[in-house]
C-alpha positions as CSV (number, residue, x, y, z in Angstrom):
1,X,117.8,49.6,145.9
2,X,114.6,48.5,144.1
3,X,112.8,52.0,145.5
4,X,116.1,53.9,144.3
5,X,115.0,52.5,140.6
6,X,112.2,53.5,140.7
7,X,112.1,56.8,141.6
8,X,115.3,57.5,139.3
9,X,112.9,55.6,136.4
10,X,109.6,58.0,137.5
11,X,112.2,61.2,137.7
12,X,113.6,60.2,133.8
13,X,110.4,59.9,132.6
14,X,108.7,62.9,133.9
15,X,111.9,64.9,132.5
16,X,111.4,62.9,129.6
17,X,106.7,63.7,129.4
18,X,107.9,67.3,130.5
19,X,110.6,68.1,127.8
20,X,107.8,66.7,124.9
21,X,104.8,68.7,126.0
22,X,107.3,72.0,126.2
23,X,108.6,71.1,122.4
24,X,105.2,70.7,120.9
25,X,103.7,73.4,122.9
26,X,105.5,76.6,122.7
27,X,103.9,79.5,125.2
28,X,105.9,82.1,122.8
29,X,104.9,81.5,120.0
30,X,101.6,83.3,118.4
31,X,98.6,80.8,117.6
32,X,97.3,80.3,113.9
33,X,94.4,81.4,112.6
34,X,91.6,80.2,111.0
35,X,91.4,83.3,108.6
36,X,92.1,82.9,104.9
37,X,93.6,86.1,103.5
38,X,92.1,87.2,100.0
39,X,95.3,88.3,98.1
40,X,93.6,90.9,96.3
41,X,92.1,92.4,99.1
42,X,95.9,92.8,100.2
43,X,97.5,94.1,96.6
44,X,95.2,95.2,94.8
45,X,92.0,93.5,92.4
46,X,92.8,93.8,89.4
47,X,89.6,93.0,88.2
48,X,88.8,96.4,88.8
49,X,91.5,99.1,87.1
50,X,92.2,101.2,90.5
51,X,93.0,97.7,92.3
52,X,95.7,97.0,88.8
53,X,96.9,100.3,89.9
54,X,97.2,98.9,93.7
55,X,98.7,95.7,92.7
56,X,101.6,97.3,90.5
57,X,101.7,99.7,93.9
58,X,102.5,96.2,95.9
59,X,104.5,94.8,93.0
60,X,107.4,97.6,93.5
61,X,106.7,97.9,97.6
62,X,107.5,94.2,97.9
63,X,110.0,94.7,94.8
64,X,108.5,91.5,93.3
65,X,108.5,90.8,89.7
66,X,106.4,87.8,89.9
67,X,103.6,90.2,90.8
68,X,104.9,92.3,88.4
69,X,105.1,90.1,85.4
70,X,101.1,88.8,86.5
71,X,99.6,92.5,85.0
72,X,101.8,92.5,81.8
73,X,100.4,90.8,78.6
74,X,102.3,88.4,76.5
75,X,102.5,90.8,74.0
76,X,102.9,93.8,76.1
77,X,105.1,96.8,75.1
78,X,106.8,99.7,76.8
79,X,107.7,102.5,75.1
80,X,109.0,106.4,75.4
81,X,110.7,109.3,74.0
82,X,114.3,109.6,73.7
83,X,114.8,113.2,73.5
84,X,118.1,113.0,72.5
85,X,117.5,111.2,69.5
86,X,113.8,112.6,69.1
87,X,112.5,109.1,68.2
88,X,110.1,106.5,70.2
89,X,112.2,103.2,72.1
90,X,110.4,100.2,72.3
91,X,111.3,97.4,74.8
92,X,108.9,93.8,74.4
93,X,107.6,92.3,77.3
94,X,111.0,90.4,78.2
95,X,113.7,93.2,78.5
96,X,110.9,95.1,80.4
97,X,110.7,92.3,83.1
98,X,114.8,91.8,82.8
99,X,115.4,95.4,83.9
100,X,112.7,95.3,86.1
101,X,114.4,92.7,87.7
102,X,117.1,93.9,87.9
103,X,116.0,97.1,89.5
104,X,114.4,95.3,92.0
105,X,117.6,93.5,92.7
106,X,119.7,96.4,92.8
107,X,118.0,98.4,94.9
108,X,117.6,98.5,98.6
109,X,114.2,100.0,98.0
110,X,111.7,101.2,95.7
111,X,108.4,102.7,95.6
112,X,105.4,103.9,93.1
113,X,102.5,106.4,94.2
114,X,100.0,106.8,91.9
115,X,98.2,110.4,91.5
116,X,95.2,111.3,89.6
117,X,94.1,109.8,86.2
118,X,94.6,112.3,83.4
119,X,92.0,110.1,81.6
120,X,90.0,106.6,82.0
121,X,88.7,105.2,78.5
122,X,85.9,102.1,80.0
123,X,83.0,103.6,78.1
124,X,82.5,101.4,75.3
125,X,84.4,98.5,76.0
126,X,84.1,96.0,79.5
127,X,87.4,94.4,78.2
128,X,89.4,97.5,76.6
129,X,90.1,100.2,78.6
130,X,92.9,103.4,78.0
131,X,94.2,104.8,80.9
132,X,96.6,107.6,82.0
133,X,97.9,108.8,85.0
134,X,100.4,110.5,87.3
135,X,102.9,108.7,89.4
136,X,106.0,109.5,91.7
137,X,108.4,106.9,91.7
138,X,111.4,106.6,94.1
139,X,114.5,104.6,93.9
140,X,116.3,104.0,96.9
141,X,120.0,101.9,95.6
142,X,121.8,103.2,98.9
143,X,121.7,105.7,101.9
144,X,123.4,108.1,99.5
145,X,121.9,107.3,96.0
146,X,117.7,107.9,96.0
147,X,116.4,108.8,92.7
148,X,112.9,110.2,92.5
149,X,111.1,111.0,89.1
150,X,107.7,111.9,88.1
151,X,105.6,111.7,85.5
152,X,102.5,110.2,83.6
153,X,101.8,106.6,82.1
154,X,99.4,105.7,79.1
155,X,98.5,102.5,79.4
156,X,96.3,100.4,76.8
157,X,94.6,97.3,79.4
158,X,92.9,94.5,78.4
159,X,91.1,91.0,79.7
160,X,89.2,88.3,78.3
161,X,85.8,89.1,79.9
162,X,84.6,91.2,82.9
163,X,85.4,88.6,85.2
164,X,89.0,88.3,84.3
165,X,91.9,90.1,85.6
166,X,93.2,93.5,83.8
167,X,96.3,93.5,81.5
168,X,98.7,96.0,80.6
169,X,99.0,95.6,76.6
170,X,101.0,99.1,75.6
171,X,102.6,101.4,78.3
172,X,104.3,104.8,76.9
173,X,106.3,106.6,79.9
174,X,106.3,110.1,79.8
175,X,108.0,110.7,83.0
176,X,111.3,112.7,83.9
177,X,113.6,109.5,84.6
């Protein structure tokens, strides 16, 4: 009877050593790495104007307005012309992150390629800098709504000093949307 204990006792707690080494070490699962991932190296640096352009590329891949709302100053404005009315709209910084939002919410996807820069204004200034360029934007809402548009943005950027991160003060849209 005594042996019978035993054996039932050194079967339990094999089971037991067995079931703990197969829940902290799972053979399926990939292994961690050491490597530390440089965000800016993955969206874009925005110390540099083409890596601003990158990061408001990530900002609308990974529909994110927390990257988003990072490149826009406090005081930023957006602004374009209403044909219809022939007259300039302005939005502030908050309603331009609201509908951003929102966007981003209400789509299933959406996208932003940049083209070529119609301009780049860095000359006299390492923290002021005019920019303009061509982008193709799509906006994918369902399998039966994708809206595409075109067009150019004039952006005013700024940053404290060369070692800070561009900003995007004024934006003025001139695209087909």
């Amino acid at each position: 009877m005594l042996d019978r204990a035993k054996a039932t006792f050194f079967c339990t707690l094999t089971a037991g050593l067995i079931a703990v080494l197969l829940t902290a070490c799972n053979p399926f699962a990939p292994k961690l790495e050491d490597i530390v991932v440089d965000r800016n190296a993955v969206l874009g640096n925005r110390k540099h104007i083409a890596g601003l352009f990158d990061w408001f590329r990530s900002s609308y891949e990974l529909k994110d307005t927390l990257l988003y709302g990072q490149m826009l100053a406090r005081d930023f404005q957006f602004s374009y012309l209403d044909f219809t009315n022939n007259n300039n709209v302005y939005y502030d910084r908050d309603i331009d992150m609201r509908t951003t939002f929102n966007l981003f919410r209400a789509a299933k996807s959406t996208s932003v390629q940049w083209q070529h820069y119609v301009y780049a204004d860095t000359l006299n200034s390492d923290t002021i800098a005019g920019v303009e360029r061509y982008f193709n934007v799509t906006v994918v809402l369902d399998d039966q709504q994708i809206f595409r548009s075109t067009g150019s943005a004039r952006m005013q950027l700024r940053r404290k000093s060369k070692e800070d991160y561009w900003q995007i003060t004024s934006w003025f849209d001139k695209s087909d949307f």
